[in-house]
C-alpha positions in Angstrom: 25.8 18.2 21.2 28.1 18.1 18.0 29.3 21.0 16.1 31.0 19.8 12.6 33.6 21.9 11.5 33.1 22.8 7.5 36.1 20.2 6.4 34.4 17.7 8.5 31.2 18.4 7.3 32.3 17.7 3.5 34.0 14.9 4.4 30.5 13.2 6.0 28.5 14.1 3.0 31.1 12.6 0.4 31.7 9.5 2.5 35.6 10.1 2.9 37.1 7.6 4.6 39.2 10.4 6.6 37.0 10.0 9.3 38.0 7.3 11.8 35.2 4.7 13.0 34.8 6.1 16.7 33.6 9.8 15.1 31.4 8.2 13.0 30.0 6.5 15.6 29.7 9.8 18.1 28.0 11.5 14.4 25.3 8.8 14.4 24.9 8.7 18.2 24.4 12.6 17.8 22.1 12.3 14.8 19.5 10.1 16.5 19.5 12.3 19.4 18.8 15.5 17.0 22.1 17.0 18.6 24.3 17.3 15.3 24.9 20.7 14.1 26.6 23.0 12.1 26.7 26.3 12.0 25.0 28.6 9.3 28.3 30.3 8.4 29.5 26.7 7.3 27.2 26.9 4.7 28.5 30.3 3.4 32.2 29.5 3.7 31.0 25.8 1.6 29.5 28.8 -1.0 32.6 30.7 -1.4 34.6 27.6 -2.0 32.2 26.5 -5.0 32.2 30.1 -5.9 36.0 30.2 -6.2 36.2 26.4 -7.4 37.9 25.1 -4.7 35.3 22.5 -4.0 32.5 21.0 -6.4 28.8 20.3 -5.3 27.0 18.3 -7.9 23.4 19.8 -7.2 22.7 23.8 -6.3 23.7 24.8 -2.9 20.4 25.4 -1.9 19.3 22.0 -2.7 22.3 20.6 -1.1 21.5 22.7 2.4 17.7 21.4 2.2 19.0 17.7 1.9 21.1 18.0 4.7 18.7 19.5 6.7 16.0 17.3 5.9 18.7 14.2 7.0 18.5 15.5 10.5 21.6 18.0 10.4 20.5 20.6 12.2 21.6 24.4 11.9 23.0 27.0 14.7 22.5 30.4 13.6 25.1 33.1 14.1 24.1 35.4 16.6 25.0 38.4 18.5 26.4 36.7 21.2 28.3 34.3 19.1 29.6 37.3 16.8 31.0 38.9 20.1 32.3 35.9 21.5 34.0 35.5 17.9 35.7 38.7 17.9 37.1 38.5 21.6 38.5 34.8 21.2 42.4 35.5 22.8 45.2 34.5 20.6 43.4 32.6 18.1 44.1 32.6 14.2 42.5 35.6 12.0 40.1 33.6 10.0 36.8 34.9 10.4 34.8 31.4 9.6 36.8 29.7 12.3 36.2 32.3 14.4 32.7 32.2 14.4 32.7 28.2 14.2 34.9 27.9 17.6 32.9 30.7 19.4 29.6 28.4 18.2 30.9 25.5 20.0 32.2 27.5 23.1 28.8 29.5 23.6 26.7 26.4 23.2 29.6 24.0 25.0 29.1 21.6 21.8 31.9 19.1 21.0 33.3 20.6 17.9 34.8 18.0 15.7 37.6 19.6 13.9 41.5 18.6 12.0 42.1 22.3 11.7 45.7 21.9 13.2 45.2 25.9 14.8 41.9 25.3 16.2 42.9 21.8 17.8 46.1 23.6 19.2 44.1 26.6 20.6 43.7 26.1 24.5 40.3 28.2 25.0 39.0 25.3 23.4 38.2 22.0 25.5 35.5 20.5 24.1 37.6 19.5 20.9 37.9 16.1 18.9 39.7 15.8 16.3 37.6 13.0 13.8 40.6 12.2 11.7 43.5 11.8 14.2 
């Protein structure tokens, strides 16, 4: 199983060339098997960044969602458990998205593909890969 950080998840959908051959490779591999996810608070933090014009999606949001979706991304909903796990993560940055993102790939032991220098430096994390690097 593959979690995408948000960042990474961008850079799939526009085709950035940040993302070196062997991720794209483990993406597809993950795709076909139906194990490529993200989770739902990706979608809100992509939201605020539109909202606050940090990042441009040519087609509404929920359009864009559907599409992925329909492609075979598939979505991990925030839960209890996660949201708990988030909150008690030792020594790790204040963000709240990455919070919840990290504690999504701990609680379901996905790979989480990440560059997010903090997150890739965190030890509570094994099951890290860093798609650009």
């Amino acid at each position: 199983m593959i979690l995408l950080d948000t960042h990474v998840l961008i850079w799939l959908d526009g085709g950035s060339d940040r993302l070196k051959d062997t991720a794209i490779a483990m993406i597809d591999e993950a795709l076909v098997k139906e194990e490529l996810f993200v989770s739902s608070i990706t979608f809100w933090e992509v939201a605020m960044l539109v909202n606050k014009q940090r990042l441009e999606i040519a087609i509404p949001l929920s359009l864009w969602r559907k599409n992925l979706l329909d492609s075979g991304l598939r979505e991990l909903p925030v839960n209890g458990t996660i949201g708990i796990q988030a909150a008690e993560l030792q020594n790790f940055q204040g963000d709240p998205a990455d919070r919840i993102i990290t504690a999504s790939a701990i609680e379901t032991s996905a790979y989480l593909l990440t560059s997010d220098r903090k997150i890739l430096a965190w030890d509570g994390l094994i099951n890290k890969l860093d798609p650009a690097g």
